[in-house]
PyMOL Python script that loads the backbone (N, CA, C, O; Angstrom):
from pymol import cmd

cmd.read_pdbstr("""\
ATOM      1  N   UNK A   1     -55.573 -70.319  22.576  1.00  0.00           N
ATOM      2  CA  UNK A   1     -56.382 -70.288  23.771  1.00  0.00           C
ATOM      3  C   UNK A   1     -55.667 -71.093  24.853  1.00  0.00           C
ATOM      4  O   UNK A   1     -55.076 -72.113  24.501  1.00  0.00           O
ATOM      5  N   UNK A   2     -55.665 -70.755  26.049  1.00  0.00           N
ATOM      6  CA  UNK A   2     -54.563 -71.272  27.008  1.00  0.00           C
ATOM      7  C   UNK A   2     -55.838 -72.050  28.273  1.00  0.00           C
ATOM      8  O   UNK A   2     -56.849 -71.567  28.784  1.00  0.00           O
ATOM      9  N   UNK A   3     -55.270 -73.228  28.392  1.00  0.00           N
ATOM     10  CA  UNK A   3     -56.415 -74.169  29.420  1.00  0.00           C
ATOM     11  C   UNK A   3     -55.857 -74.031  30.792  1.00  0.00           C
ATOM     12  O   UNK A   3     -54.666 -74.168  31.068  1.00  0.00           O
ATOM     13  N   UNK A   4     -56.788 -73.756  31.610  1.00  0.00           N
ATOM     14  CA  UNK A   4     -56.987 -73.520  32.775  1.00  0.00           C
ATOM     15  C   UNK A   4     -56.773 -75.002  33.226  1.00  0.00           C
ATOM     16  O   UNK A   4     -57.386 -75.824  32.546  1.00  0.00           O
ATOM     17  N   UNK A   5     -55.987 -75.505  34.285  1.00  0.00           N
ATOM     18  CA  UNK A   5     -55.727 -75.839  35.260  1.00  0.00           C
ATOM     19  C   UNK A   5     -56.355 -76.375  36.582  1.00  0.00           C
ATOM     20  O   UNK A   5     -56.769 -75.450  37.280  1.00  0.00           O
ATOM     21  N   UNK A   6     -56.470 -77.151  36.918  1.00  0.00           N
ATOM     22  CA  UNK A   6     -57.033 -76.884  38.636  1.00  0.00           C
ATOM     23  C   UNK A   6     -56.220 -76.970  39.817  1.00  0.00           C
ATOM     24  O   UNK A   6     -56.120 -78.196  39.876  1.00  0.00           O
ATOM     25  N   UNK A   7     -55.616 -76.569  40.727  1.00  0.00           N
ATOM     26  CA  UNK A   7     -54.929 -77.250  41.806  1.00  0.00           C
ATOM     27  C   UNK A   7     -55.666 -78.253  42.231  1.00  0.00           C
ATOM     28  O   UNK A   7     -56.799 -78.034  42.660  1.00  0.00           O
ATOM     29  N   UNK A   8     -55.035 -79.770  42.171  1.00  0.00           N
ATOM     30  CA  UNK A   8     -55.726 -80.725  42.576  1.00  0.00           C
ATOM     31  C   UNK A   8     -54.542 -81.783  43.729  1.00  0.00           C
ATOM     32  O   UNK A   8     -53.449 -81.227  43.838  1.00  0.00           O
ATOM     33  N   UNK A   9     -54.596 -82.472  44.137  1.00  0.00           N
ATOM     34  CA  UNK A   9     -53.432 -82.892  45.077  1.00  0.00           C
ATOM     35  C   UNK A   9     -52.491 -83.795  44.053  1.00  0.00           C
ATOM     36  O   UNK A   9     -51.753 -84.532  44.707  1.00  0.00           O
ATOM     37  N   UNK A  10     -52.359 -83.903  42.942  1.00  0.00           N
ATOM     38  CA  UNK A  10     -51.202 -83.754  42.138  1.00  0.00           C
ATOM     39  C   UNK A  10     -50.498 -82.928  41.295  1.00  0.00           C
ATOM     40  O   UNK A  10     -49.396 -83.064  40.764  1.00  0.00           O
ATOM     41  N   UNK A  11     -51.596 -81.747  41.248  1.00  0.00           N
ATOM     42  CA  UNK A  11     -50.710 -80.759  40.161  1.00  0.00           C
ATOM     43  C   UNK A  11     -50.886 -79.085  41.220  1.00  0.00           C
ATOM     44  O   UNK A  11     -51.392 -78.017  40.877  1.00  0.00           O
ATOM     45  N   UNK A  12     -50.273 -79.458  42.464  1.00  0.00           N
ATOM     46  CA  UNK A  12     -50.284 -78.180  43.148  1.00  0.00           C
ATOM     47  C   UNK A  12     -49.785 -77.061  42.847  1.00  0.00           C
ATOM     48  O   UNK A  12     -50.057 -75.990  43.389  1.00  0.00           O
ATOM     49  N   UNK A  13     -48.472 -77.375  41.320  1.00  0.00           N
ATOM     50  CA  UNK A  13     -47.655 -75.977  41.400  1.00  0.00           C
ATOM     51  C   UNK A  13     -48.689 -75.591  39.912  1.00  0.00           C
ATOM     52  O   UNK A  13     -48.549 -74.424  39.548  1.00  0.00           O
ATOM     53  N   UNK A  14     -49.284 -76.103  39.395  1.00  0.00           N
ATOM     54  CA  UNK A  14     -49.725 -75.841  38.080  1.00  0.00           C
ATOM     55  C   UNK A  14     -51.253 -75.262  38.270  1.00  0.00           C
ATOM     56  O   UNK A  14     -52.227 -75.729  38.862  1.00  0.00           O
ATOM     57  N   UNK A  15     -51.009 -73.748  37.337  1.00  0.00           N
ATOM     58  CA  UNK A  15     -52.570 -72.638  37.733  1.00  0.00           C
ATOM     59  C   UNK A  15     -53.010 -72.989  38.669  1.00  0.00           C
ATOM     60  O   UNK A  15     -53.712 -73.999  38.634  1.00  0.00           O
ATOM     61  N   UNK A  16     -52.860 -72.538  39.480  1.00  0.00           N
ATOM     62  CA  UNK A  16     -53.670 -73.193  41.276  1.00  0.00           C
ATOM     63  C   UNK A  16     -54.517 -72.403  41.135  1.00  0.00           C
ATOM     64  O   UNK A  16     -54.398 -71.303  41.675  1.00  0.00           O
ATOM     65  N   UNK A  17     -55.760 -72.751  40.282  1.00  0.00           N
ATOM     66  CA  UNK A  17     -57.309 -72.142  40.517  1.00  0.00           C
ATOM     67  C   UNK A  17     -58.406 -73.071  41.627  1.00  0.00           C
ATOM     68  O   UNK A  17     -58.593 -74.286  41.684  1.00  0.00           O
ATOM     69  N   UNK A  18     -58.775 -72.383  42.124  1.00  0.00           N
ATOM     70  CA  UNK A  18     -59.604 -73.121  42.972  1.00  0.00           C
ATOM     71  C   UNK A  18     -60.877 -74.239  42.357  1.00  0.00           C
ATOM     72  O   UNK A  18     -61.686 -73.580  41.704  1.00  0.00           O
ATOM     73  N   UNK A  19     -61.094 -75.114  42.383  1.00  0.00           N
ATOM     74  CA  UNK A  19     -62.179 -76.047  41.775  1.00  0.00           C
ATOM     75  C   UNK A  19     -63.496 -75.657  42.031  1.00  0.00           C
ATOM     76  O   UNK A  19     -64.404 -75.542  41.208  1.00  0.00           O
ATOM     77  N   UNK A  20     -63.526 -75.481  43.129  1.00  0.00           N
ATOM     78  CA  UNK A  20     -65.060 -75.193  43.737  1.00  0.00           C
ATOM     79  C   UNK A  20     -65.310 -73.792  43.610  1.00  0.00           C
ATOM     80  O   UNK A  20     -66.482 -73.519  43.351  1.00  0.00           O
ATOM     81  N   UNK A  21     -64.318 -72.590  43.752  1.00  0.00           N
ATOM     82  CA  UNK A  21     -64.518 -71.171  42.595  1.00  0.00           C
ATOM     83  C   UNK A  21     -64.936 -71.251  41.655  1.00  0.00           C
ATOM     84  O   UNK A  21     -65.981 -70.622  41.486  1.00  0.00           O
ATOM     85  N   UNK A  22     -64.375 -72.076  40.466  1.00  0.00           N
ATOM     86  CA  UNK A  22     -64.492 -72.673  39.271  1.00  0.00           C
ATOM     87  C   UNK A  22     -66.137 -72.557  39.322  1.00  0.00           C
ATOM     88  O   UNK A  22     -66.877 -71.703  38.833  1.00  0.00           O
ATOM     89  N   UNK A  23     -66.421 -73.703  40.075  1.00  0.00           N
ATOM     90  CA  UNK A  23     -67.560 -74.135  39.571  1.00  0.00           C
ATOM     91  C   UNK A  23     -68.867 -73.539  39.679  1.00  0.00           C
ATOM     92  O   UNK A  23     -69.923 -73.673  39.061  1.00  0.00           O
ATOM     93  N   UNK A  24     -68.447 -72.794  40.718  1.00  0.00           N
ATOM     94  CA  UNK A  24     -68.912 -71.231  41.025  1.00  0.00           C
ATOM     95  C   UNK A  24     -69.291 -70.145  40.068  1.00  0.00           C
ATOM     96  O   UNK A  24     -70.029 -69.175  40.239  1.00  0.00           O
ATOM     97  N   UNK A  25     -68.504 -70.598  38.850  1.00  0.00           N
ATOM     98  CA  UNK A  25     -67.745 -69.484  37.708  1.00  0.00           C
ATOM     99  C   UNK A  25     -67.402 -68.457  38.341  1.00  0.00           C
ATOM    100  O   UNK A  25     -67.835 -67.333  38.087  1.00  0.00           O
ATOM    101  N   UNK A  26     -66.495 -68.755  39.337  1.00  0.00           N
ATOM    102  CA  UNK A  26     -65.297 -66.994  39.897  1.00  0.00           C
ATOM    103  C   UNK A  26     -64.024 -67.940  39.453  1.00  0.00           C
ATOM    104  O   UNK A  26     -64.264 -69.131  39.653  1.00  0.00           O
ATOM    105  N   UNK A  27     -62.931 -67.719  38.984  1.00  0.00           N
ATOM    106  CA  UNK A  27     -61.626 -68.385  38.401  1.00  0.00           C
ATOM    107  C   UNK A  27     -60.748 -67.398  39.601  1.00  0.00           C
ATOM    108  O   UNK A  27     -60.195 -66.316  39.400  1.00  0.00           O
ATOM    109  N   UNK A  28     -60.827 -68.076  40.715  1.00  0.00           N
ATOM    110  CA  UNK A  28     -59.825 -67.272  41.649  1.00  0.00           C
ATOM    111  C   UNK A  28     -58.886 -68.001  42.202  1.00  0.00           C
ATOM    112  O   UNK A  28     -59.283 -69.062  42.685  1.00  0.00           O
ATOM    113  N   UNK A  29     -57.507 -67.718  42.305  1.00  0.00           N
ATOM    114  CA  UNK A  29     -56.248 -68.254  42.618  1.00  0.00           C
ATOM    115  C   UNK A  29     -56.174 -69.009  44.177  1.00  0.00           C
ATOM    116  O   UNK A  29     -56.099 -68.437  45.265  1.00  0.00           O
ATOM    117  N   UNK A  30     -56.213 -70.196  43.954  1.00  0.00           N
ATOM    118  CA  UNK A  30     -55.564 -70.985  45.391  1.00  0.00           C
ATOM    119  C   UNK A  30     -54.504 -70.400  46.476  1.00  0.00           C
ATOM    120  O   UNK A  30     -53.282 -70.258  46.507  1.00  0.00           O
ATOM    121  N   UNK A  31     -55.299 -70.203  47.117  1.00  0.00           N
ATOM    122  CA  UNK A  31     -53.709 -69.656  48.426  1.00  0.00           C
ATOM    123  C   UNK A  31     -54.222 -70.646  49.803  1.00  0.00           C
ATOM    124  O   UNK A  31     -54.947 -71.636  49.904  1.00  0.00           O
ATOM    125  N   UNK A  32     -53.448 -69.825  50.754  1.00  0.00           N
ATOM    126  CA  UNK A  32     -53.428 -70.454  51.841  1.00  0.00           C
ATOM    127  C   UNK A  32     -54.097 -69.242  52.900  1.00  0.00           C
ATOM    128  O   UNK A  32     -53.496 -68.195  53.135  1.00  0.00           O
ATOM    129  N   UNK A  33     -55.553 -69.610  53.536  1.00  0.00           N
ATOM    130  CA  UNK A  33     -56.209 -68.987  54.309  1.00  0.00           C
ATOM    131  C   UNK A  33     -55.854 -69.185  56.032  1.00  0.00           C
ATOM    132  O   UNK A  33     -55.073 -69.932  56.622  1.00  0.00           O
ATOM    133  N   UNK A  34     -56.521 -68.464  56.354  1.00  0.00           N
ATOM    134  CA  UNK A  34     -56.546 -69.037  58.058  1.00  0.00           C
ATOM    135  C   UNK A  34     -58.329 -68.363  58.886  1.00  0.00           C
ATOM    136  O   UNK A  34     -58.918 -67.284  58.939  1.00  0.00           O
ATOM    137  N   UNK A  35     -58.509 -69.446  59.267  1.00  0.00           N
ATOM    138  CA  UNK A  35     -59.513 -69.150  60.446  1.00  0.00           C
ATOM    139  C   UNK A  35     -59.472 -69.921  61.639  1.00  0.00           C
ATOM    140  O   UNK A  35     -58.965 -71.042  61.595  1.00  0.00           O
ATOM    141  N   UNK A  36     -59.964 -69.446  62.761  1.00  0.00           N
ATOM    142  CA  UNK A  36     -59.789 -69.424  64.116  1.00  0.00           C
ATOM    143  C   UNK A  36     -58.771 -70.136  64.691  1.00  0.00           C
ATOM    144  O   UNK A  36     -58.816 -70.812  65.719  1.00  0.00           O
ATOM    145  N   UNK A  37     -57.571 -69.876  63.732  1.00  0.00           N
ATOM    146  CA  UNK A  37     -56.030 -70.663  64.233  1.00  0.00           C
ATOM    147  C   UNK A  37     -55.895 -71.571  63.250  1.00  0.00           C
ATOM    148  O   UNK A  37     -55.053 -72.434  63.499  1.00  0.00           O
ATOM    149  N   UNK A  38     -56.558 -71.681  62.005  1.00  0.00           N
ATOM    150  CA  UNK A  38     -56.149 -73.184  61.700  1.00  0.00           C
ATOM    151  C   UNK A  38     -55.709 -72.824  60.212  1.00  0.00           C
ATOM    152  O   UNK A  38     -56.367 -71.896  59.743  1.00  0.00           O
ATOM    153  N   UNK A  39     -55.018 -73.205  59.611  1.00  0.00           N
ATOM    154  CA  UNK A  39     -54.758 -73.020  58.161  1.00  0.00           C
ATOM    155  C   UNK A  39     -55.524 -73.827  57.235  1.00  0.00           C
ATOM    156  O   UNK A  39     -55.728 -75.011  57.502  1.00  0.00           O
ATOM    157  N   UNK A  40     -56.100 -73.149  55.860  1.00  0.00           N
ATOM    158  CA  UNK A  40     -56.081 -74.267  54.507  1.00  0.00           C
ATOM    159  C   UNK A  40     -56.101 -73.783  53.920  1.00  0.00           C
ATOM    160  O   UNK A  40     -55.801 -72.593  54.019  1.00  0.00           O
ATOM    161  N   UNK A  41     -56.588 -74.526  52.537  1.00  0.00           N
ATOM    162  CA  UNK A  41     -56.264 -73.956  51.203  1.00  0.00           C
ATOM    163  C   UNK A  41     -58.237 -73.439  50.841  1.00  0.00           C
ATOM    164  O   UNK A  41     -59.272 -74.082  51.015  1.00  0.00           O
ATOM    165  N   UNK A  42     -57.992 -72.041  50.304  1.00  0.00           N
ATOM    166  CA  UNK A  42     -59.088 -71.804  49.372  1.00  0.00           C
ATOM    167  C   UNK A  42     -58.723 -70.773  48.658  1.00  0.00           C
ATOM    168  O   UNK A  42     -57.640 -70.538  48.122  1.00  0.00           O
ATOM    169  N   UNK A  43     -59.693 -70.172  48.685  1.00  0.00           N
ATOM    170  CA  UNK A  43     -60.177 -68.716  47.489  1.00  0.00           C
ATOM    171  C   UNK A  43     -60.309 -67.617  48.742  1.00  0.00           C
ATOM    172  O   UNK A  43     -60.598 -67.569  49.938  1.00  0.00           O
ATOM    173  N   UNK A  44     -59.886 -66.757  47.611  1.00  0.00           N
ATOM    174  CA  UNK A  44     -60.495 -65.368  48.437  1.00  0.00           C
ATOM    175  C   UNK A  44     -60.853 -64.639  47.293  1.00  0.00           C
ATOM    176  O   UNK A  44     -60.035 -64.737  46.379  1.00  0.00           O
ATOM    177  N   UNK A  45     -62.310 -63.595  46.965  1.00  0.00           N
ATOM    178  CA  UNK A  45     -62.198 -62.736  45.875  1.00  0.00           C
ATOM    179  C   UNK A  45     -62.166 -61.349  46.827  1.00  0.00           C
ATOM    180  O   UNK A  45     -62.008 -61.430  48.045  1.00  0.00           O
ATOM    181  N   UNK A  46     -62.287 -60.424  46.321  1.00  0.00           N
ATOM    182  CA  UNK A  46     -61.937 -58.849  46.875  1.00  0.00           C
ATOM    183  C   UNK A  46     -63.122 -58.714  48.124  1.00  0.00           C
ATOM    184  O   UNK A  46     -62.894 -57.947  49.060  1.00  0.00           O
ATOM    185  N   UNK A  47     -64.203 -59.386  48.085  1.00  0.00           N
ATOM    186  CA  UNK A  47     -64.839 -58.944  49.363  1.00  0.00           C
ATOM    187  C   UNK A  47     -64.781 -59.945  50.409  1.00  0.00           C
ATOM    188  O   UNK A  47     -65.663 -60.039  51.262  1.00  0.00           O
ATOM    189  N   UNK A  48     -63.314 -61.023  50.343  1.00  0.00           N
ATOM    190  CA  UNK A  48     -63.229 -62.174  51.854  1.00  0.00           C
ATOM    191  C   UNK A  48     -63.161 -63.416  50.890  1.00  0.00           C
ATOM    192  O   UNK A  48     -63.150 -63.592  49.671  1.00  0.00           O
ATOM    193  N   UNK A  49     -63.116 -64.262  52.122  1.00  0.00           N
ATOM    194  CA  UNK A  49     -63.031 -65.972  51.420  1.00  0.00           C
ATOM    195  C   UNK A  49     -64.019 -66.215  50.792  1.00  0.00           C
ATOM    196  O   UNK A  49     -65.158 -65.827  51.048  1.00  0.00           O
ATOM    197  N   UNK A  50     -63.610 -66.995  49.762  1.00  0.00           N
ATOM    198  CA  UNK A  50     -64.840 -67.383  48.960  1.00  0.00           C
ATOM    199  C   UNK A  50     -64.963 -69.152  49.013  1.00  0.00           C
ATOM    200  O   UNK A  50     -66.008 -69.778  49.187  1.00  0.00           O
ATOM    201  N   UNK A  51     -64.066 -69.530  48.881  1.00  0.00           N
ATOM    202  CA  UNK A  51     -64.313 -71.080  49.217  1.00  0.00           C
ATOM    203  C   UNK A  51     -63.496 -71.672  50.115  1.00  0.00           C
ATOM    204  O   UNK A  51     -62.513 -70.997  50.423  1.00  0.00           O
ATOM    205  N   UNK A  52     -63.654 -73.212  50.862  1.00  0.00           N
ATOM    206  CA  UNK A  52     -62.582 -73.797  50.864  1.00  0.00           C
ATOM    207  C   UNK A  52     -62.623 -74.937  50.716  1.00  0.00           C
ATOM    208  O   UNK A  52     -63.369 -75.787  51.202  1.00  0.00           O
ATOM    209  N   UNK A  53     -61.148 -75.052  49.468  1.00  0.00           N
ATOM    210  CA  UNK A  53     -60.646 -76.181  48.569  1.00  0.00           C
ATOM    211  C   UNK A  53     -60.087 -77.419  49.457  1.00  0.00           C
ATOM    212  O   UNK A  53     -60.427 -78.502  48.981  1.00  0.00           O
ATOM    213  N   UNK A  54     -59.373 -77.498  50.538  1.00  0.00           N
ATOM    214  CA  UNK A  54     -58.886 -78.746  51.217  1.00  0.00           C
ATOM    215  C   UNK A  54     -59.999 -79.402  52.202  1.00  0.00           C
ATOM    216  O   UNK A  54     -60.835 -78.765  52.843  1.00  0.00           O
ATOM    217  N   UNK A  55     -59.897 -80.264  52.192  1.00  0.00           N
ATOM    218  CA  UNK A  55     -60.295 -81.234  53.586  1.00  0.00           C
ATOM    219  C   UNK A  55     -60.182 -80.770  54.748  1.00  0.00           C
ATOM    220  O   UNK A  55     -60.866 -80.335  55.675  1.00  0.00           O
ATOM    221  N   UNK A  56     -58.403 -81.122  54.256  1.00  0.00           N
ATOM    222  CA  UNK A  56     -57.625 -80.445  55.545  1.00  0.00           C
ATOM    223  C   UNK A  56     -57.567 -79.976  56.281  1.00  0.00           C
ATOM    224  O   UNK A  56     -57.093 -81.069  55.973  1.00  0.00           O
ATOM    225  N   UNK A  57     -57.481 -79.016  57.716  1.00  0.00           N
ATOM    226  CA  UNK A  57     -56.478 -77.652  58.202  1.00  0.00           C
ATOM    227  C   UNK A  57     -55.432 -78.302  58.324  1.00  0.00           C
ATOM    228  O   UNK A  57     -55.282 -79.523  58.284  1.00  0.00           O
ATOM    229  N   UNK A  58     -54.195 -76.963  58.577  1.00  0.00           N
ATOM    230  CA  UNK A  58     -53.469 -77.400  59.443  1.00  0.00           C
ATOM    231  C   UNK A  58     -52.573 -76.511  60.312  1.00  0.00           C
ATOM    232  O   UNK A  58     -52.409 -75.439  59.729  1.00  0.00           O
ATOM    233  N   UNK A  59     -51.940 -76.553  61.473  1.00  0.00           N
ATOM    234  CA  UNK A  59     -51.833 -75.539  62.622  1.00  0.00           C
ATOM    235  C   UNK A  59     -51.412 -74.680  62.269  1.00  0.00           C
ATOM    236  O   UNK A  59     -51.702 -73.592  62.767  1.00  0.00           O
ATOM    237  N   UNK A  60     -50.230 -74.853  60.889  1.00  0.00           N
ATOM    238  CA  UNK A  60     -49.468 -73.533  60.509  1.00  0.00           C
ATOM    239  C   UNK A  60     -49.696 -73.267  59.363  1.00  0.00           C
ATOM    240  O   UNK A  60     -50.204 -74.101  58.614  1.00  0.00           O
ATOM    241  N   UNK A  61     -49.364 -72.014  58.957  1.00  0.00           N
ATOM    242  CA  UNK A  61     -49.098 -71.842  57.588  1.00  0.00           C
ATOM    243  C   UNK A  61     -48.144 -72.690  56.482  1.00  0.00           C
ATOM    244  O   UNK A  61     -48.489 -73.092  55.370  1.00  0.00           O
ATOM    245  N   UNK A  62     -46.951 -72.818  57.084  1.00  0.00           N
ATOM    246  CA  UNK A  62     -45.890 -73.813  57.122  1.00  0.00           C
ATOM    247  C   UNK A  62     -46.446 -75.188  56.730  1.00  0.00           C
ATOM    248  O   UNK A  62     -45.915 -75.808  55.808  1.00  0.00           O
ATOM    249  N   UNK A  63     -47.008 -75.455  57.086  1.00  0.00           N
ATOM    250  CA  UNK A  63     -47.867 -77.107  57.162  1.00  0.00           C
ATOM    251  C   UNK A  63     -48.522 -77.045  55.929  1.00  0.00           C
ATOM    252  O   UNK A  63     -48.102 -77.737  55.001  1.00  0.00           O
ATOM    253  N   UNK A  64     -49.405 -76.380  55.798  1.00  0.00           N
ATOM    254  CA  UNK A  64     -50.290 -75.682  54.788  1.00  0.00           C
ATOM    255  C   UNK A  64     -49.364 -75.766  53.583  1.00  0.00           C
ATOM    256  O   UNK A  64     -49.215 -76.841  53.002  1.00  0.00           O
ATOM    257  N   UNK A  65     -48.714 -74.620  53.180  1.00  0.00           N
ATOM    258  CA  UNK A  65     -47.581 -74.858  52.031  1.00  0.00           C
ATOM    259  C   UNK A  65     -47.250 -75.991  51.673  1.00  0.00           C
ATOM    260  O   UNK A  65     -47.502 -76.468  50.566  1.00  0.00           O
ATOM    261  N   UNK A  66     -46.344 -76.821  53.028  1.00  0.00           N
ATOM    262  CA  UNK A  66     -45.690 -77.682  52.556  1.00  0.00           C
ATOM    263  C   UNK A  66     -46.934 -78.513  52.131  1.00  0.00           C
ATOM    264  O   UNK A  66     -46.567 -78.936  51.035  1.00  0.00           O
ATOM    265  N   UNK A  67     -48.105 -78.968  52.328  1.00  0.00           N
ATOM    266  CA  UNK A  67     -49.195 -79.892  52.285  1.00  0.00           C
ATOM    267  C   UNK A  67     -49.568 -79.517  50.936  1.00  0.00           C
ATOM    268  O   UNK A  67     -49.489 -80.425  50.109  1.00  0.00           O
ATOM    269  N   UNK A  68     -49.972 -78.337  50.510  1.00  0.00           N
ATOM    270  CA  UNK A  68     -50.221 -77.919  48.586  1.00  0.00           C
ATOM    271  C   UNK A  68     -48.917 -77.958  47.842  1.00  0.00           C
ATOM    272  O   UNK A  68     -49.037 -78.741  46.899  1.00  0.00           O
ATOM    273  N   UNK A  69     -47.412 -77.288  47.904  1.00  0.00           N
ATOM    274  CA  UNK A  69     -46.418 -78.006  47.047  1.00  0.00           C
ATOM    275  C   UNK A  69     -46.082 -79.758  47.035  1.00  0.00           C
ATOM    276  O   UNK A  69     -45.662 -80.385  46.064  1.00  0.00           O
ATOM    277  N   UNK A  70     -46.419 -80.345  48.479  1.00  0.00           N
ATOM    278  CA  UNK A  70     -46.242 -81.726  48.041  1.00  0.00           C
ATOM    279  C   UNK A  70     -47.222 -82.397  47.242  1.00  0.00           C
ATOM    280  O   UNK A  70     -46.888 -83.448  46.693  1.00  0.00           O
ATOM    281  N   UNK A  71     -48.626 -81.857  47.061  1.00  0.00           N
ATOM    282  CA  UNK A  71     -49.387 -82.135  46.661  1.00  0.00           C
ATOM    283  C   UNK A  71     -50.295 -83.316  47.568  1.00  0.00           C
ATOM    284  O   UNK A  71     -50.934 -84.162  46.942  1.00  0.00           O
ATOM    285  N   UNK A  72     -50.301 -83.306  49.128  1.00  0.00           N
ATOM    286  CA  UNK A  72     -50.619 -84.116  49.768  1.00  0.00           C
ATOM    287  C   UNK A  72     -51.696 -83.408  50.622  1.00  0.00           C
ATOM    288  O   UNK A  72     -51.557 -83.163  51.821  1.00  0.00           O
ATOM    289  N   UNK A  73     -52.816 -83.096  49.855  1.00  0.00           N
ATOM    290  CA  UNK A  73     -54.037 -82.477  50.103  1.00  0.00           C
ATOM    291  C   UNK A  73     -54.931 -83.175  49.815  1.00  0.00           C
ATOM    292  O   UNK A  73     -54.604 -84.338  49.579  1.00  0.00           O
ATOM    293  N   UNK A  74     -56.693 -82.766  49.675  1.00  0.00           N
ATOM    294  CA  UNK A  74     -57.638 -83.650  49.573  1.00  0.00           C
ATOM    295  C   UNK A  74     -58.498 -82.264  48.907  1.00  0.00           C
ATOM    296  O   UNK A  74     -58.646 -81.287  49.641  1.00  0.00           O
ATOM    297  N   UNK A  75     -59.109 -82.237  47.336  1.00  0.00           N
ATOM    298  CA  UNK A  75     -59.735 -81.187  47.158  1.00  0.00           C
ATOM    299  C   UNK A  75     -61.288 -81.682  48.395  1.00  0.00           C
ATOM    300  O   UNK A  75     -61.423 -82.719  49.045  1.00  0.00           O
ATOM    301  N   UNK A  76     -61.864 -80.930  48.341  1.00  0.00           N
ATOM    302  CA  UNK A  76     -63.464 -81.181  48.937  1.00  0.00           C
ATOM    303  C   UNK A  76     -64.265 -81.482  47.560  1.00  0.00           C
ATOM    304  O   UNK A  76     -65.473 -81.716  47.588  1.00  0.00           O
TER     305      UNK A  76
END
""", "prot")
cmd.dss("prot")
cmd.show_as("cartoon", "prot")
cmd.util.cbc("prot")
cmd.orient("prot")
């Protein structure tokens, strides 16, 4: 049986499942969203965003990335 993971702001490259999906019970993959210009990290399932996992925004996508591989995020 293989254990699920969370993206948390130290283990950004490892199963990046969303926490607050999770807890949701939807197990949907961490990416990088955008609304009204601003980037962060959540969920999306097939019908739109479903959560969002950072504190954060930030202006770019770019920012965003680099902010979940450094692991220098803040879950909510």
């Amino acid at each position: 049986m293989s254990q699920v993971q969370f993206a948390t702001s130290t283990q950004s490259s490892i199963a990046p499942f969303g926490l607050l999906a999770a807890q949701r019970g939807e197990f949907l993959q961490l990416q990088v969203l955008s609304s009204n210009g601003d980037f962060y990290l959540g969920t999306r399932s097939e019908h739109g965003p479903f959560t969002r996992e950072s504190d954060e925004s930030w202006n770019s996508e770019r920012q965003a990335i680099s902010a979940w591989n450094s692991g220098m995020w803040t879950q909510l």
